[in-house]
C-alpha positions as CSV (number, residue, x, y, z in Angstrom):
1,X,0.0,0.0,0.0
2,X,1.4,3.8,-1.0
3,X,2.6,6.2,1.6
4,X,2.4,9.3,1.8
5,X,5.9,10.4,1.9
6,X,7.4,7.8,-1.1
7,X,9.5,10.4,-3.0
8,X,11.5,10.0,0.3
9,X,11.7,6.1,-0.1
10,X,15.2,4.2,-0.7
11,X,18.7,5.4,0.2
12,X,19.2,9.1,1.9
13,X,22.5,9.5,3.1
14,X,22.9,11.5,6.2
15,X,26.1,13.4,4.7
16,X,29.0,14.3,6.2
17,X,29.7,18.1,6.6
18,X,34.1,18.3,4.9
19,X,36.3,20.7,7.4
20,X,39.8,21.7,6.5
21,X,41.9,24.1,8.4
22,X,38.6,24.7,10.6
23,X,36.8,26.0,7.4
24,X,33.4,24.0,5.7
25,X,35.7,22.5,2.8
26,X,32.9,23.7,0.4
27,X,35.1,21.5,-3.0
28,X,35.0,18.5,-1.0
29,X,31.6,19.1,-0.4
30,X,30.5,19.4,-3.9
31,X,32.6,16.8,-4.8
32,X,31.0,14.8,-2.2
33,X,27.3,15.8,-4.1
34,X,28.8,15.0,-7.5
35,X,29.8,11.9,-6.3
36,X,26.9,10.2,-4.6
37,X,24.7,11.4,-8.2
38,X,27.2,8.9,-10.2
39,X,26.4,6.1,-7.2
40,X,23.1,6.3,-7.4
41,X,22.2,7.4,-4.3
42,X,18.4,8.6,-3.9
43,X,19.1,11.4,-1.4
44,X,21.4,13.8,0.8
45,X,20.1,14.9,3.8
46,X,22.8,17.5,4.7
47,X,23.2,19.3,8.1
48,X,22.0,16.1,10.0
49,X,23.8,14.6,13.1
50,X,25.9,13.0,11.1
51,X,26.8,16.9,9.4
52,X,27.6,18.2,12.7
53,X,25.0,21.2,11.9
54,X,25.3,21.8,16.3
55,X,28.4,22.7,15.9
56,X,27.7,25.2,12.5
57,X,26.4,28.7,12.7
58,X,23.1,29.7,10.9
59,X,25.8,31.0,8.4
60,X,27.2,28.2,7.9
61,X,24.2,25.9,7.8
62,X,22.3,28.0,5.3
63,X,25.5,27.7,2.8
64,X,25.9,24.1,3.3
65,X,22.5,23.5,2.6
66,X,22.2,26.4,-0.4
67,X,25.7,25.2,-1.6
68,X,24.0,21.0,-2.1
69,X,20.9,21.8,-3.3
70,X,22.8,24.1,-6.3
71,X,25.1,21.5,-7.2
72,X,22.5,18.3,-6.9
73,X,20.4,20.6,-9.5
74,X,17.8,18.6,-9.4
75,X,19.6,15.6,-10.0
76,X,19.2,13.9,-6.4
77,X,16.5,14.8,-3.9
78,X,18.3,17.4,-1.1
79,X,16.2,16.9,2.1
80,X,18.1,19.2,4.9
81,X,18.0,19.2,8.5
82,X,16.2,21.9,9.5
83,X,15.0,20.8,13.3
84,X,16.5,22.8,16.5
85,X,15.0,22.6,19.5
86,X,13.6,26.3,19.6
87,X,10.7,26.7,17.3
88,X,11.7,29.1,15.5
89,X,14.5,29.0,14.9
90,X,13.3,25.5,13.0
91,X,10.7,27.9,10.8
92,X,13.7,29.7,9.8
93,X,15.9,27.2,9.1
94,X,13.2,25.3,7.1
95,X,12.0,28.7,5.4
96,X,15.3,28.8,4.2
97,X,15.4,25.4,2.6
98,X,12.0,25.9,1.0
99,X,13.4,28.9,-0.6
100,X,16.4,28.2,-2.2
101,X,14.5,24.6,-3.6
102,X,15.3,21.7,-0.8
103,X,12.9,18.8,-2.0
104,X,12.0,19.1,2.1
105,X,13.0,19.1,5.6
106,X,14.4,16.6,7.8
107,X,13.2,17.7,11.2
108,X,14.7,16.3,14.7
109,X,12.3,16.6,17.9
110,X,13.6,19.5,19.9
111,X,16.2,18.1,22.1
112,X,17.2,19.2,25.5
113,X,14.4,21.1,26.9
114,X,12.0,17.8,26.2
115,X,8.3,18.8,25.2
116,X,5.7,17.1,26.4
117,X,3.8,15.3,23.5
118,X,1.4,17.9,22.8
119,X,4.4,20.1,23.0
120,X,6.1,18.3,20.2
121,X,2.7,18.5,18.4
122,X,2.9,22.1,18.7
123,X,6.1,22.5,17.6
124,X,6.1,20.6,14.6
125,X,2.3,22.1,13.4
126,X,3.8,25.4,14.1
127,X,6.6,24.6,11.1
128,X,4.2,22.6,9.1
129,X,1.7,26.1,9.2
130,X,4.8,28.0,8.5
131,X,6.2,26.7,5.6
132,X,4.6,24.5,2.8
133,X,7.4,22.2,2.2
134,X,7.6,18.3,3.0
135,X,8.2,17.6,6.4
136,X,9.9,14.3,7.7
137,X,9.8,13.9,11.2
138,X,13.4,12.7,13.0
139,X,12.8,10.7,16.4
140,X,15.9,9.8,18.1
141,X,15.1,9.7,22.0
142,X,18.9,9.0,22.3
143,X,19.8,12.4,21.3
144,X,17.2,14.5,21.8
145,X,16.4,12.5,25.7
146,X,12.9,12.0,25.2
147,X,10.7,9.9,23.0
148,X,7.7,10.5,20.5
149,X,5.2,8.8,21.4
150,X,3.1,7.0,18.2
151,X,0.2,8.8,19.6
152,X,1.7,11.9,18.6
153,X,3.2,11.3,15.2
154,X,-0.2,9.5,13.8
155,X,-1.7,12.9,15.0
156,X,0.7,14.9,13.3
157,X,0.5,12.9,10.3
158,X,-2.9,14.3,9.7
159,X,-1.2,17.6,8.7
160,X,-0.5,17.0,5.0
161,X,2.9,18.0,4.7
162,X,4.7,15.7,7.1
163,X,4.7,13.0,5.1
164,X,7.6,10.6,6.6
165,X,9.6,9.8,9.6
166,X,13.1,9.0,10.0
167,X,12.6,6.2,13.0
168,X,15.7,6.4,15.3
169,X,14.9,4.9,18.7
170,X,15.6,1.2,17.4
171,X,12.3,0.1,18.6
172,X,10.7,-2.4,16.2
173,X,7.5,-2.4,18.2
174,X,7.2,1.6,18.1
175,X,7.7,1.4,14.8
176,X,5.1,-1.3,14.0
177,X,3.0,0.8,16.2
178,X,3.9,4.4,13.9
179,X,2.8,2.1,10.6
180,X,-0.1,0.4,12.0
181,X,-1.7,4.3,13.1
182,X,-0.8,5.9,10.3
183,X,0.2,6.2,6.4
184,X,3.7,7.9,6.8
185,X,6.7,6.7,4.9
186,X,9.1,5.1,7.7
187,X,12.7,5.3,7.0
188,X,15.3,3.1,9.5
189,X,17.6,6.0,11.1
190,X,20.0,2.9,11.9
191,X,21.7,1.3,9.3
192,X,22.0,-2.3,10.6
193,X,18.2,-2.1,10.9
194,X,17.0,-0.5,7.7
195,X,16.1,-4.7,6.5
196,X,14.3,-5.6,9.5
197,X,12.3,-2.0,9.9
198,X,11.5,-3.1,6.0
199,X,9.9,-6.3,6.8
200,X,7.7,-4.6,8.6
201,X,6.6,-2.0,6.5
202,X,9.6,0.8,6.2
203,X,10.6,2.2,2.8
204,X,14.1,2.9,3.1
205,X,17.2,4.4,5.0
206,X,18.4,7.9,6.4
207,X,21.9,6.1,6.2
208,X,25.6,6.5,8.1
209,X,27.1,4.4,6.2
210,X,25.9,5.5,2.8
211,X,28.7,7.9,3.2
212,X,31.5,5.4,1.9
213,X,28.8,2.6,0.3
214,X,25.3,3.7,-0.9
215,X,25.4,1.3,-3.5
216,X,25.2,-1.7,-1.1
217,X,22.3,0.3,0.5
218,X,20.9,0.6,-2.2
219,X,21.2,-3.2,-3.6
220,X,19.8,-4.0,0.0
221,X,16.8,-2.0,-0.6
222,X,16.1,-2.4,-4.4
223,X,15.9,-6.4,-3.8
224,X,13.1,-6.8,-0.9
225,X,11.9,-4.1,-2.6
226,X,11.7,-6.8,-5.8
227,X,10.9,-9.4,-3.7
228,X,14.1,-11.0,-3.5
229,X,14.8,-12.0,0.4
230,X,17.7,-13.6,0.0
231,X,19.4,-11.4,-1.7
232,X,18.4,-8.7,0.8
233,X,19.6,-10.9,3.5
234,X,22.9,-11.1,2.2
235,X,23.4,-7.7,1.7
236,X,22.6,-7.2,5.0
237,X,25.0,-10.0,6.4
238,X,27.4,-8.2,4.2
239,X,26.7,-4.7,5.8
240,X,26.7,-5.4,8.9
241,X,29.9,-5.9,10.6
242,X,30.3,-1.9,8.7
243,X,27.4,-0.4,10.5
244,X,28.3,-1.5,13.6
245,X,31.7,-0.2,13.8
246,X,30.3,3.1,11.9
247,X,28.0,3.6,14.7
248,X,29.8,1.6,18.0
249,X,33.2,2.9,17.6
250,X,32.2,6.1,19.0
251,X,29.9,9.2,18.4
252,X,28.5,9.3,15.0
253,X,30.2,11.0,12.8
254,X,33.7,10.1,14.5
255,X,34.0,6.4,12.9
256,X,32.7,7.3,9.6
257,X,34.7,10.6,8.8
258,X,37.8,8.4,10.3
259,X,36.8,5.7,7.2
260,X,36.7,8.6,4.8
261,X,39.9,10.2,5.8
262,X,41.6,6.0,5.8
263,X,39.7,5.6,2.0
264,X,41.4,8.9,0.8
265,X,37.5,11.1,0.5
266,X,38.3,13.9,3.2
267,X,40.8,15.2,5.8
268,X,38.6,13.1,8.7
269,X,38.3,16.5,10.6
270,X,35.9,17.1,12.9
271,X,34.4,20.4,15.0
272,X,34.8,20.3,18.5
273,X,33.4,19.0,21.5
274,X,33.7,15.9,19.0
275,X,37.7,14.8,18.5
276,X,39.5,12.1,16.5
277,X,39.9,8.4,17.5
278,X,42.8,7.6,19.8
279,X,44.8,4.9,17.5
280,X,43.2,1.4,18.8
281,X,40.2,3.0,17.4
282,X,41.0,4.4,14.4
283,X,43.0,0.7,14.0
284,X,39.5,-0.7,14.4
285,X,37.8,1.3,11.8
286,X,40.8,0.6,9.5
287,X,40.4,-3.4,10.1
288,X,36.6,-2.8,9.5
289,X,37.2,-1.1,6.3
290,X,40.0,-3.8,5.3
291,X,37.6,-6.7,6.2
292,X,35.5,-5.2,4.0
293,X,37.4,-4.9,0.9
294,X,37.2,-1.0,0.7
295,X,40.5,-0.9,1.6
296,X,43.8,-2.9,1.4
């Protein structure tokens, strides 16, 4: 059965945001755009968690997401991170992607001050009235310290624009409960479970790991999609040693900007309070990567 939010279904990769010298390495970036077109990949969500938009300024995180949507050119979906946990602050960040042409807005709950439920209802109608742009709701209790209740997203999937949610709390029964309230397109916010959130209804991936192999993603999703199990279960056997040290090493976007950096795609520098792997980690990332095959 359809949902609402399908031009969101399939591979989004939750990109990285290239430093160098301190500076938003704005080549790399468009490289990085450039790149993931000739892969194949569906979608960039840029100024995510895994872009480090916390530690950008509203400078910064306009250009990034100006900078992607001019270079994808209509040539890849660009679904931004617009979310902040002040109201708005989100309108304006969304009003800004809706202006210069994102295809919509990847919104986290507000994180820190932790709304009730109707006060995440509030906040996220408050954008939806604000902007007329395609909303996909971001729940990931682990970051943001509290949790949206099913409840709450079927109810604001009554407001036409949001149209998807990125699922992030690694709860297969919350998200059987989101698909059996309502019609929005669930995408798996964790890589290792984008196959099983499929089984049970999901569409897709807002993926880590799409950073270094979207086409494996991609080949994961495009056979259940087809029907073909088996082959989805192997590419997930295959993936999943790689999402777990993307994501177990340490803080997301650590291990993966360490892989990019080891595979020769980026400098590997991050923005403070986050910091580069002592060298057992980074070893372990390398070992993951040669295990692989991605590098030697």
């Amino acid at each position: 059965m359809p949902t609402r939010g399908e031009k969101f279904a399939g591979v989004t990769v939750a990109l990285v945001t290239p430093f160098k010298n301190g500076e938003i390495d704005f080549d790399n970036l468009r490289y990085l755009v450039e790149w993931h077109i000739d892969q194949g990949t569906d979608c960039l969500s840029p100024v995510g968690t895994t872009g480090e938009s916390p530690t950008l300024d509203h400078e910064e995180h306009e250009r990034v997401i100006a900078e992607v949507v001019e270079k994808a050119a209509g040539r890849i979906k660009v679904l931004p991170g617009t979310g902040s946990n002040s109201t708005q602050e989100a309108i304006r960040l969304t009003s800004f992607a809706h202006k210069v042409g994102a295809d919509g807005a990847l919104m986290v709950g507000p994180y820190y001050n932790k709304p009730t439920q109707e006060g995440y209802y509030r906040h996220f109608a408050a954008v939806a009235e604000a902007v007329d742009i395609p909303i996909v709701l971001y729940n990931i209790p682990g970051r943001t310290a509290s949790n949206m209740l099913p409840e709450t997203i079927a109810r604001l999937a009554e407001i036409p624009t949001i149209v998807a949610i990125k699922e992030s709390t690694g709860s297969l029964d919350q998200a059987s409960q989101i698909a059996a309230l309502c019609d929005l397109t669930i995408l798996s916010g964790d890589d290792s479970l984008t196959l099983p959130l499929m089984s049970i209804g999901g569409r897709g991936v807002v993926s880590v790991v799409g950073n270094i192999v979207p086409r494996d993603l991609k080949a994961l999703v495009t056979a259940f999609d087809a029907g073909r199990i088996q082959d989805a279960q192997g590419q997930h056997r295959k993936l999943f040693p790689l999402c777990r040290d993307m994501l177990g090493v340490a803080t997301n976007p650590i291990p993966i900007k360490t892989a990019m950096k080891l595979m020769g795609r980026g400098t590997g520098e991050l923005r403070l309070p986050l910091c580069p792997l002592d060298s057992a980690g980074e070893a372990r990332v390398r070992q993951t990567l040669v295990n692989y095959g991605l590098i030697r």
